[in-house]
N, C-alpha and C positions, 0 to 999 in steps of 0.2 A: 804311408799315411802320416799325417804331422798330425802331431800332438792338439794342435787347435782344431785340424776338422775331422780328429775322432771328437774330440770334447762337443763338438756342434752336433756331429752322429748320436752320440749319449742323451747330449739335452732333445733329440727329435723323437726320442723312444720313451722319455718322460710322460707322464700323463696327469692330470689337474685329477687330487688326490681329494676334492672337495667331495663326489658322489661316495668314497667311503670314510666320510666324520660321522661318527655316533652324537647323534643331536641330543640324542634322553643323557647323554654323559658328558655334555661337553660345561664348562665352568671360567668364568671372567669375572677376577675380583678386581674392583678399584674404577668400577665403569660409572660415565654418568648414565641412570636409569633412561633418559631420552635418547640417548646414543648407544644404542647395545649392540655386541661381537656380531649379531647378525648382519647390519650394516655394511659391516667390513669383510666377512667372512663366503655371505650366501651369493648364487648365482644371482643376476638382474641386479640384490641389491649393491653388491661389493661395484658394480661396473658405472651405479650412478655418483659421480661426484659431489652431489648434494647431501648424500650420507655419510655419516662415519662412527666409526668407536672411537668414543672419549671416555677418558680419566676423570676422576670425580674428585677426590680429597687431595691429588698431588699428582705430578708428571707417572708415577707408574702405575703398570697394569700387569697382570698375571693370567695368560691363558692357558689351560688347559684342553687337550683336545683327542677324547680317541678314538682309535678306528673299528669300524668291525669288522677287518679283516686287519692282518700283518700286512704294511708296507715298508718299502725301500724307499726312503728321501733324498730326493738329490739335490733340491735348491726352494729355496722362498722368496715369495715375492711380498713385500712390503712397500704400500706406497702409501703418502704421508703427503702433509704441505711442508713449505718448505722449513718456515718456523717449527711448525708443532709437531710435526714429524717424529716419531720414531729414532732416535742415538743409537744407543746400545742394546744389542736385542742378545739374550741370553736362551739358548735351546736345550732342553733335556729332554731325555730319550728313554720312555718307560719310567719315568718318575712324578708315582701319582701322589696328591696328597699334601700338596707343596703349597705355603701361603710366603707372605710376605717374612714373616720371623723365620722362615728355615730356608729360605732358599736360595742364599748366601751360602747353606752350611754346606752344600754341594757341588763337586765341578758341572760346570754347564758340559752337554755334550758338544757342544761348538756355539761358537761367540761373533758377532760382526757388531762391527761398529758401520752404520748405512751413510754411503754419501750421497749427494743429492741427486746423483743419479739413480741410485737405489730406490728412492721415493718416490721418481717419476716412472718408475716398474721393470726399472732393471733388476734381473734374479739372482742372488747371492747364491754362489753355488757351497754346498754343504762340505764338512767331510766326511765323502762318502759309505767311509769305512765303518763310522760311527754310528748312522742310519739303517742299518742293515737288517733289524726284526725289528720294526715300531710297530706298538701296537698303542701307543700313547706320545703326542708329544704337551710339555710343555714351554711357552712362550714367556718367558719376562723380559719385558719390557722397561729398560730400570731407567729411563732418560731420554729427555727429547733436544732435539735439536740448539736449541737456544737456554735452555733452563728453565723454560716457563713453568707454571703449576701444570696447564693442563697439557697433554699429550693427545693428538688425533691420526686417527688412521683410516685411511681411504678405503685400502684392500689388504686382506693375506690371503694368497694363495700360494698350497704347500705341491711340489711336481717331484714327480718319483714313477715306479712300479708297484702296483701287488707280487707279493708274494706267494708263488705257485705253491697252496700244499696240499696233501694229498687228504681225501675225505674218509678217516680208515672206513668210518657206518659203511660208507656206501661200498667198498671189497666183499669179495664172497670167494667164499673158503675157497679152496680148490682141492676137491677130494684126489685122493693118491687114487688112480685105478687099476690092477693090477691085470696083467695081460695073459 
């Protein structure tokens, strides 16, 4: 098997990691209030092109997002116009707590810089090795396309697996019986 159609096998076993975001925990600093993460983010609305998330005081945004369960990330999709689009998109992996003043001070867990194909919903595949017990990711967004103030985003949708673990509650002893 070649190396491109296992990578096409991989991405077929991916799954749209939207139905487990924790909504009561999710956070978008730097949005304009008319434009909020949901736009870009939820089923129906992320799919209308009349919506989007935008940037409010300057080209970046900072997402945070997490799950109620652990996943495996394999790739994001970001799509954008073509000006205001999304640049440089910075990823961290279980790093909560994160604003504009710190989060610089940390390696991203993986970095892409999007090209226009990117924005028209091609998925940026991850490193995978890096994704491997998310239970939060964070998104910054440091730069768009052209350099304007504001930055807008179509869609993200994040593609992976859950992570199989086991429910200890639910195990029951298993008495020793002697014969």
């Amino acid at each position: 098997m070649s190396a491109e159609s296992a990578a096409t096998n991989m991405l077929r076993s991916q799954v749209d990691l939207l139905d487990f975001i924790d909504w009561s925990g999710v956070e978008c600093l730097n949005y304009n209030s008319s434009h909020p993460l949901p736009n870009a983010v939820k089923q129906g609305y992320r799919e209308d092109d009349g919506l989007n998330l935008e940037s409010d005081a300057d080209e970046q945004l900072l997402i945070y997002l997490p799950f109620t369960q652990v996943v495996k990330l394999h790739s994001i999709v970001v799509k954008g116009p073509e000006e205001e689009g999304p640049k440089t998109v910075k990823l961290f992996s279980n790093r909560e707590h994160m604003g504009f003043s710190n989060v610089n001070d940390f390696p991203p867990s993986d970095k892409a810089v999007l090209s226009s194909d990117n924005l028209k919903g091609h998925p940026v595949v991850l490193k995978f090795v890096k994704f491997q017990n998310v239970r939060s990711l964070t998104i910054f967004i440091e730069d768009n396309q052209t350099g304007s103030e504001i930055t807008k985003v179509l869609k993200i949708a994040l593609f992976g697996t859950t992570v199989e673990t086991t429910d200890m509650k639910g195990l029951k002893k298993i008495e020793d019986h002697q014969h």
